[in-house]
N, C-alpha and C positions, 0 to 999 in steps of 0.2 A: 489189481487186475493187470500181471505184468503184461500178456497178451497183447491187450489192447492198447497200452503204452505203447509197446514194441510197434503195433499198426500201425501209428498214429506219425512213428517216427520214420516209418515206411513209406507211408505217406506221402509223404513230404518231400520225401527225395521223387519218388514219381512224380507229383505234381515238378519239380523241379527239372527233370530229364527224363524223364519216362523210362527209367533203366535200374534196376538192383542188383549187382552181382552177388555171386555167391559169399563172396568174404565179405562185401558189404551187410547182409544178412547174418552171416555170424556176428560178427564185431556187434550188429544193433542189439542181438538175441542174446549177448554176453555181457554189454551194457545194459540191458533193459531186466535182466533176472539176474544182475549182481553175482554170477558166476558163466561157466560153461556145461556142454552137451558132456563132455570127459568127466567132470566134477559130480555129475546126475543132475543138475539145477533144475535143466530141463529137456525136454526130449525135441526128437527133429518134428514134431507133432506138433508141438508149440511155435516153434519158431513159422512152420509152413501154413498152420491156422491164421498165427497174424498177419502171413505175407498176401496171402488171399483176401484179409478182410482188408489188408493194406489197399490193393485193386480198388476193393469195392468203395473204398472211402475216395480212392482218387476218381472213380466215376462218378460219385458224387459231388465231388467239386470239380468235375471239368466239363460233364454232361447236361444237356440242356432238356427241360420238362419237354418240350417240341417234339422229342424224339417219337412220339403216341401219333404225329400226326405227318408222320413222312409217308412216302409211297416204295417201292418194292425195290424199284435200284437201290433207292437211301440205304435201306435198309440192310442188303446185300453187299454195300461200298461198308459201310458200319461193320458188318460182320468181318469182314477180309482185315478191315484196320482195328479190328478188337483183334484179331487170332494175332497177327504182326507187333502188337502192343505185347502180348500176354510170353511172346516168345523171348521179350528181352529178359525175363524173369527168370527165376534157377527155380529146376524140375525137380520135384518130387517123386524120389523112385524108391521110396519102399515103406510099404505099411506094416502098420502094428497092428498089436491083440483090438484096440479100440474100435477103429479102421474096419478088422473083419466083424467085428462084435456084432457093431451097429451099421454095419454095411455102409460104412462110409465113402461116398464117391463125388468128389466135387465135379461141378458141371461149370466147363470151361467159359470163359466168359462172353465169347461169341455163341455158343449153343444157348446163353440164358439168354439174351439179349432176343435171339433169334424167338425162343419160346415165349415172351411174354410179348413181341411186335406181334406173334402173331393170333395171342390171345385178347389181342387189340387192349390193354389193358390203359385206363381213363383216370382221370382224378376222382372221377366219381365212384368208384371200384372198390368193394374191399376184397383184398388181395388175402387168398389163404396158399399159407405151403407148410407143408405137411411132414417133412423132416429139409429145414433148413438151413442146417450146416456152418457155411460161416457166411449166409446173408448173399451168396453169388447169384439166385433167383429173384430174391427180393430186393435186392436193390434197385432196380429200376422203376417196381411200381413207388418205391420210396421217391426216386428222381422226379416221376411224374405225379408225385402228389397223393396217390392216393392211400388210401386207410389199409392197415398191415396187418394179417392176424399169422404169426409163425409158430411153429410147433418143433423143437428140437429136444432126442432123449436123453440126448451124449449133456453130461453137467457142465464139462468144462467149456464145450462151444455153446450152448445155453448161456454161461456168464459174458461170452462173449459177442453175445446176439443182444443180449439184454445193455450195452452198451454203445452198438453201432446203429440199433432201433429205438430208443430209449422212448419212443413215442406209439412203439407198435406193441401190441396186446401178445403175450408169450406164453406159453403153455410148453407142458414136460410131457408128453403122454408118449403111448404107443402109434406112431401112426395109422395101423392098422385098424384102431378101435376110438379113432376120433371121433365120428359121428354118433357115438355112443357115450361118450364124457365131456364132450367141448359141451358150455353152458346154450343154454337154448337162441341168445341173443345174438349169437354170432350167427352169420351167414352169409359167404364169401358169395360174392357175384364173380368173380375168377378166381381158379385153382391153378397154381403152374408149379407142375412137379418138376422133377430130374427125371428125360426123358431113360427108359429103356437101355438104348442104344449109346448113351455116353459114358466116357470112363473119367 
C-alpha cells in the first residue's frame, strides 16, 4: 500500500512544520513507489490521495476529542486556522478519468470540520459517510471517538481507507443504493456528507 506509506511519511513532516512543498511531495511520491509520475509508477492521483490522507493523519495526532464540545467562536477560530493550515499544501489542479467517474470531490478540511461541529457528532454516534474518499469527513468523528461506518466505490481509495480506519466497518457500494444493501445492523445516528456547494 505505497499510498499510505507515502501518507504516513507526509505526515510526519506536517506534524513536524506544518508545511509540504511541492518538490517535497515529489521526492516522497518517488521514494515511496520506487520510481516517478514520467516513468508511469504512478500518477498525480496517488501522490494528492496520500497528501490528503497525510492531513488527515496529522489531525489526528494533533487534534483534541474536546473539539464536540467547544462553542461557535471555537469553532469558527478552528475553521480560519484549518483553511490557513491547509494553504501551506500544494493544489491540485487537474482531474482524471477516475475523479470524473466517480465524481470525485474532496471537501476541504475546514468545510469537514465545520460539517460534523455542526452535526454535533459525540463518541457515542455511529458516524456513516456515504462516499468517503480519503477519510476528510470522517476523520474527526474518528478524533472524537466515535463508531465509523464508510462507504467508498473508487478501489484504490477503499485500500486506502481501509488502512487509515482500520477499526471502522467499510463497504464498496453505490452510494445511491445504500439503504438497500448495507446489512440491517448498521444504523448511523449521524450522516455527514460532502456538502453541494464544495469543490
Amino acid at each position: 500500500q505505497f499510498r499510505y506509506v507515502l501518507a504516513l511519511r507526509l505526515a510526519e513532516k506536517l506534524d513536524k512544520d506544518g508545511e509540504i512543498t511541492t518538490k517535497f511531495l515529489t521526492d516522497e511520491a518517488n521514494r515511496a513507489f520506487g520510481g516517478t509520475q514520467a516513468e508511469g509508477v504512478y500518477s498525480t492521483k496517488d501522490a494528492y490521495d496520500a497528501m490528503e490522507a497525510a492531513f488527515n493523519i496529522h489531525l489526528g495526532n494533533t487534534e483534541k476529542a474536546d473539539w464536540t464540545d467547544q462553542d461557535a467562536a471555537w469553532a469558527n477560530s478552528k475553521a480560519i486556522e484549518l483553511t490557513n493550515r491547509i494553504q501551506k499544501l500544494p493544489t491540485q489542479t487537474r482531474r482524471d478519468e477516475e475523479m470524473d467517474e466517480f465524481q470525485q470531490f474532496s471537501t476541504p478540511p475546514a468545510l469537514a470540520f465545520v460539517a460534523n461541529w455542526v452535526a454535533n457528532v459525540k463518541r457515542s454516534d455511529v458516524m456513516g459517510e456515504p462516499s468517503a474518499g480519503t477519510g476528510d469527513l470522517a476523520i474527526w468523528p474518528k478524533i472524537a471517538g466515535a463508531e465509523i461506518v464508510l462507504n467508498e466505490l473508487s478501489p484504490r481509495r477503499q485500500a486506502l481507507l481501509s488502512s487509515l480506519f482500520p477499526q471502522a466497518r467499510l463497504f464498496k457500494e453505490n452510494a445511491e443504493q445504500l439503504d438497500n444493501v448495507l446489512p440491517s445492523d448498521i444504523k448511523p445516528s449521524v450522516i455527514v456528507m460532502n456538502p453541494p456547494f464544495s469543490s
